[in-house]
C-alpha positions as CSV (number, residue, x, y, z in Angstrom):
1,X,20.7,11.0,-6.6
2,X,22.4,9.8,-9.8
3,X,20.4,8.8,-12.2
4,X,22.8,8.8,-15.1
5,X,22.3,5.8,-18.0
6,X,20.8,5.1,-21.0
7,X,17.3,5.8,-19.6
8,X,16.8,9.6,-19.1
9,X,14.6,9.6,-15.6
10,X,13.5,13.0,-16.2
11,X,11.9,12.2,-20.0
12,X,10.4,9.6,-18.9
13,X,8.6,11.2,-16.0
14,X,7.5,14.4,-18.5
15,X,6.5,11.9,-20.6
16,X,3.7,9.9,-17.7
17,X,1.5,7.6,-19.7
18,X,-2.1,8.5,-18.5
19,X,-4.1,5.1,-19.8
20,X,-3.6,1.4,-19.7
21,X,-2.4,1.1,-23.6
22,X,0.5,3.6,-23.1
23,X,1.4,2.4,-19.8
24,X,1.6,-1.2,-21.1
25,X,3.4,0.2,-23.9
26,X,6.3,1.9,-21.5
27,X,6.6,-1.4,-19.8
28,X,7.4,-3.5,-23.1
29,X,10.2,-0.9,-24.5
30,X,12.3,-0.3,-20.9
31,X,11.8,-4.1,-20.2
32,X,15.0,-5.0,-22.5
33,X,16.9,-2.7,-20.2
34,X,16.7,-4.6,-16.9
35,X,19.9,-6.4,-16.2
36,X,19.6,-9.9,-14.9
37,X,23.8,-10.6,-15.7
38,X,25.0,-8.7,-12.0
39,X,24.9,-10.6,-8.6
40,X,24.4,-7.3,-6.8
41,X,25.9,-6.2,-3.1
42,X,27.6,-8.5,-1.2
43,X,25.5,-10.1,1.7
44,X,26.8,-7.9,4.7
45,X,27.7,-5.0,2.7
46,X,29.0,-1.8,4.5
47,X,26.9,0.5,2.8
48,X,22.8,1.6,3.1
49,X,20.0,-0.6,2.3
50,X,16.8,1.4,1.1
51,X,13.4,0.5,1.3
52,X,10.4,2.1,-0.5
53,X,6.7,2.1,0.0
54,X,3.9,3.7,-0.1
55,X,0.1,5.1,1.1
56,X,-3.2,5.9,-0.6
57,X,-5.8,8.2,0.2
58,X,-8.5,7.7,-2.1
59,X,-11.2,9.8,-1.3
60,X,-8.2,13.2,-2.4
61,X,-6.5,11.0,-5.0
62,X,-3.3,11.1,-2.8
63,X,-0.3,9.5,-2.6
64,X,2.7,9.6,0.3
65,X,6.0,7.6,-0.5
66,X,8.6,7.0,1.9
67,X,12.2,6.4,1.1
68,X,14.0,4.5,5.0
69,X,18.0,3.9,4.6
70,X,19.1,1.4,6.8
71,X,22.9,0.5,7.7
72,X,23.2,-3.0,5.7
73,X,25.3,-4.4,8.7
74,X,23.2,-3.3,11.6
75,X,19.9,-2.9,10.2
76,X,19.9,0.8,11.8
77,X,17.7,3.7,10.5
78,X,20.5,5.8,9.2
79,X,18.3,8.2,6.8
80,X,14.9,9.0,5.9
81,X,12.1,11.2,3.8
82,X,9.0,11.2,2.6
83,X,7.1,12.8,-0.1
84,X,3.6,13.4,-1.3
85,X,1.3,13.7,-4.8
86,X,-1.5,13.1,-6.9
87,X,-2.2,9.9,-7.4
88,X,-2.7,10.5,-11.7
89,X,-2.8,7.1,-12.8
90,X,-6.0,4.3,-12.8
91,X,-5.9,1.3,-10.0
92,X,-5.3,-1.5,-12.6
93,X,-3.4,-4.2,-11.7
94,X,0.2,-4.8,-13.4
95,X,0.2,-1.0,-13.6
96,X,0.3,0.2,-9.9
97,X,4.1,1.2,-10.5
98,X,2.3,3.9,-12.5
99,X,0.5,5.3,-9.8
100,X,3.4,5.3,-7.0
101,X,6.7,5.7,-8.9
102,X,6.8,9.5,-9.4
103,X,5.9,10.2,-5.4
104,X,8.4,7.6,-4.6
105,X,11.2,8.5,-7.0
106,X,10.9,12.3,-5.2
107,X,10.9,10.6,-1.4
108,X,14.4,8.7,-3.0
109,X,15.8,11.7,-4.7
110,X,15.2,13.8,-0.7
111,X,17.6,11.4,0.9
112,X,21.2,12.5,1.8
113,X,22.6,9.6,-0.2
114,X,22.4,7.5,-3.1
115,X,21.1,3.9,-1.7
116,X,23.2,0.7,-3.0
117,X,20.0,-1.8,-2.4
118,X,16.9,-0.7,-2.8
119,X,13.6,-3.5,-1.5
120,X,10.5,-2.3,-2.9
121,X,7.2,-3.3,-1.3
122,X,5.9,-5.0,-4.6
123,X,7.3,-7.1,-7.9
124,X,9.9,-7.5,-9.8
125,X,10.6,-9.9,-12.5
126,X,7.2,-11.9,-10.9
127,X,5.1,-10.0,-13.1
128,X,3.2,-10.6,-16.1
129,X,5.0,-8.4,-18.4
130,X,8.1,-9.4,-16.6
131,X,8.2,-5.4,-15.2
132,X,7.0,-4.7,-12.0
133,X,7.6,-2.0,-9.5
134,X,11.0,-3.1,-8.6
135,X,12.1,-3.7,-12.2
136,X,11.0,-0.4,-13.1
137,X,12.1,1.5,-10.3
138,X,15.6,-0.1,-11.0
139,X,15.8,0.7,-14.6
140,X,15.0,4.5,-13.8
141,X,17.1,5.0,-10.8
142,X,20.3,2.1,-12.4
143,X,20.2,1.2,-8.9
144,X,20.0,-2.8,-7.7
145,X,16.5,-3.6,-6.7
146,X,14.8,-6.1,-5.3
147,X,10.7,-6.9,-4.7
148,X,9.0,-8.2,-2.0
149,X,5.9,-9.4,-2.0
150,X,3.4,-10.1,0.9
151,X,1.2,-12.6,-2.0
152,X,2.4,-14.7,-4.9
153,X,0.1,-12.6,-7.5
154,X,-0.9,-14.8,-10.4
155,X,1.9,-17.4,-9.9
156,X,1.8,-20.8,-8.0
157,X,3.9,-22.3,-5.5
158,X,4.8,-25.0,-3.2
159,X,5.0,-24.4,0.4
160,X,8.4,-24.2,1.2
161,X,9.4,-25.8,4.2
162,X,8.5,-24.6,8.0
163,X,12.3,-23.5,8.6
164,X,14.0,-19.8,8.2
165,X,15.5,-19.9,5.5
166,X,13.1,-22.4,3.2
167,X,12.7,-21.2,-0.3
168,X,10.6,-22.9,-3.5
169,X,10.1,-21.7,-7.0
170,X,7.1,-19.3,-7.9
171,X,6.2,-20.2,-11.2
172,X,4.6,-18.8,-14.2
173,X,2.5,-21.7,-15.7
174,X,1.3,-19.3,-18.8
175,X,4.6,-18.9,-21.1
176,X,3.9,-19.8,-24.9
177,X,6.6,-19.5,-28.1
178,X,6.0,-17.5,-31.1
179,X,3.4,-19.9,-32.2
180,X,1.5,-20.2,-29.0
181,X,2.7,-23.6,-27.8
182,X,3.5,-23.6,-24.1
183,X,6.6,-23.3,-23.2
184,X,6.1,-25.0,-19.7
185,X,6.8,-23.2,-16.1
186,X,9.2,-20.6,-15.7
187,X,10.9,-19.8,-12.7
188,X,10.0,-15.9,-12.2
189,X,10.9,-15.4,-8.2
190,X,10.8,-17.6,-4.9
191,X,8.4,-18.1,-2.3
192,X,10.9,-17.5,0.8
193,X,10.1,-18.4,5.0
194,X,11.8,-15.6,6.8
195,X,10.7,-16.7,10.4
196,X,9.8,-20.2,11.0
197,X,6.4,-21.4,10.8
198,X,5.1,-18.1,9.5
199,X,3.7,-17.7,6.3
200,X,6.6,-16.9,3.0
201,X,7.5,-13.5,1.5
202,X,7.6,-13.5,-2.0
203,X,11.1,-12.2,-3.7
204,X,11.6,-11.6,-7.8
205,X,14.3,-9.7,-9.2
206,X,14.4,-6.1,-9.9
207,X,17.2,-4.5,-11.5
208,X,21.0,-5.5,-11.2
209,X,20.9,-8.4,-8.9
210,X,20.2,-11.8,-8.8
211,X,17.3,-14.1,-7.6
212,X,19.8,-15.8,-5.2
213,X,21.5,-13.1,-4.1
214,X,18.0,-10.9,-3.2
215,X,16.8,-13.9,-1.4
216,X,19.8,-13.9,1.2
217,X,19.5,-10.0,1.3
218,X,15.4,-10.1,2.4
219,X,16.5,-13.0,4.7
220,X,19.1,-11.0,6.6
221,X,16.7,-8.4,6.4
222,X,14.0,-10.0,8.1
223,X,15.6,-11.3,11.5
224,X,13.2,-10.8,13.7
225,X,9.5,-10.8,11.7
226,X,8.4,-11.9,8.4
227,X,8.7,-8.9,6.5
228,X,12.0,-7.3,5.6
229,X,13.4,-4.2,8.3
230,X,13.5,-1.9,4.9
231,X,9.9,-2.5,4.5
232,X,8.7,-2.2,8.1
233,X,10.1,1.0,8.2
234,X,9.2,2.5,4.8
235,X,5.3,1.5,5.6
236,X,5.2,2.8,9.1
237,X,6.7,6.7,7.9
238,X,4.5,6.8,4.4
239,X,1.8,6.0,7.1
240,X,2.5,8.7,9.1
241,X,3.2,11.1,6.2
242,X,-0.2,10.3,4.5
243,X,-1.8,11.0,8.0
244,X,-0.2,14.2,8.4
245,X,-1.8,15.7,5.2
């Protein structure tokens, strides 16, 4: 897959931080590369949706990534792979992209195509250093991305309301200026109902698309349950993988 830009994937990866200061470190200098000024795919797109996730055995330190294309119109498994490591990186959280983006940058790179939209079981912009898995994942790859969520993390919410469809504001309540006044709430992803009456996904940002634009994507990619098709898919084959070790 193509992976051409001013981030070199390959660097980055020989370069693995192995502790909590240099990861945090990584995620402050490729932060100024996301870009939040491109509205993404169309809604309805002829092209392949991807979605990524991923599955931990502890007890062997390993990790199995799956990468499942769908057909954006028809929401059909077009493509697929899987891939497996060493988990080398701490469970902290704010830093779990550190311990699943190699394995699932290898279960991307095995597909047949290069995906136009990838959903990532995880963050986006809705994270404290403004770089989740989603962000980070689009900034190495240059491809759009968009996060997920099954919990709102550290940010508050209003319930949105009952219908498909019903979206409200996840906030970040603990923004201050350079001289540590606050700076009030900041908008940093949406709580969003996919099915009615079921409880809300939560969707941020990644890379190359916009917060209204992944919200109508996870929405026509949830028709039938709460989570998105991409995701379904992605956690049921990592599963399998991981139990095929």
């Amino acid at each position: 897959m193509d992976t051409s830009g001013t981030i070199s994937c390959d660097d980055e990866l020989r370069h693995w931080p192995t502790d909590e200061a240099q990861a945090r470190a990584v995620q402050d200098r490729l932060r100024p590369y996301v870009r939040l000024d491109e509205s993404g795919p169309e809604l309805g797109f002829e092209e392949t949706v991807v979605g990524v996730d991923v599955a931990y055995d502890d007890e062997r330190d390993v990790v199995a990534a799956a990468a499942v294309a769908l057909d954006a119109r028809t929401l059909a498994v077009v493509d697929e792979a899987t891939a497996v490591g060493r988990v080398s990186f701490p469970y902290v959280p704010g830093l779990l992209a550190f311990r699943e983006i190699p394995t699932v940058l290898d279960a991307l790179g095995r597909l047949a195509r290069t995906p136009d939209l990838v959903v990532c079981d995880g963050y986006g912009l809705a994270h404290p250093r403004r770089f989740g898995l989603a962000s980070h994942l689009g900034v190495l790859t240059g491809l759009p991305t968009i996060g997920v969520a099954k919990n709102p993390f550290t940010f508050r919410y209003a319930a949105p309301g009952p219908d498909r469809g019903a979206a409200s504001p996840l906030l970040d309540d603990t923004g201050s200026d350079a001289s540590g006044a606050p700076t009030g709430a900041e908008e940093v992803g949406r709580a969003l109902r996919t099915q009615k009456g079921v409880k809300p996904v939560f969707v941020s940002v990644g890379h190359r698309i916009d917060l209204d634009g992944a919200c109508a994507h996870t929405l026509r990619l949830a028709p039938k349950y709460r989570l998105p098709e991409t995701t379904r898919a992605a956690d049921s084959l990592c599963r399998r993988a991981l139990a095929s070790v």
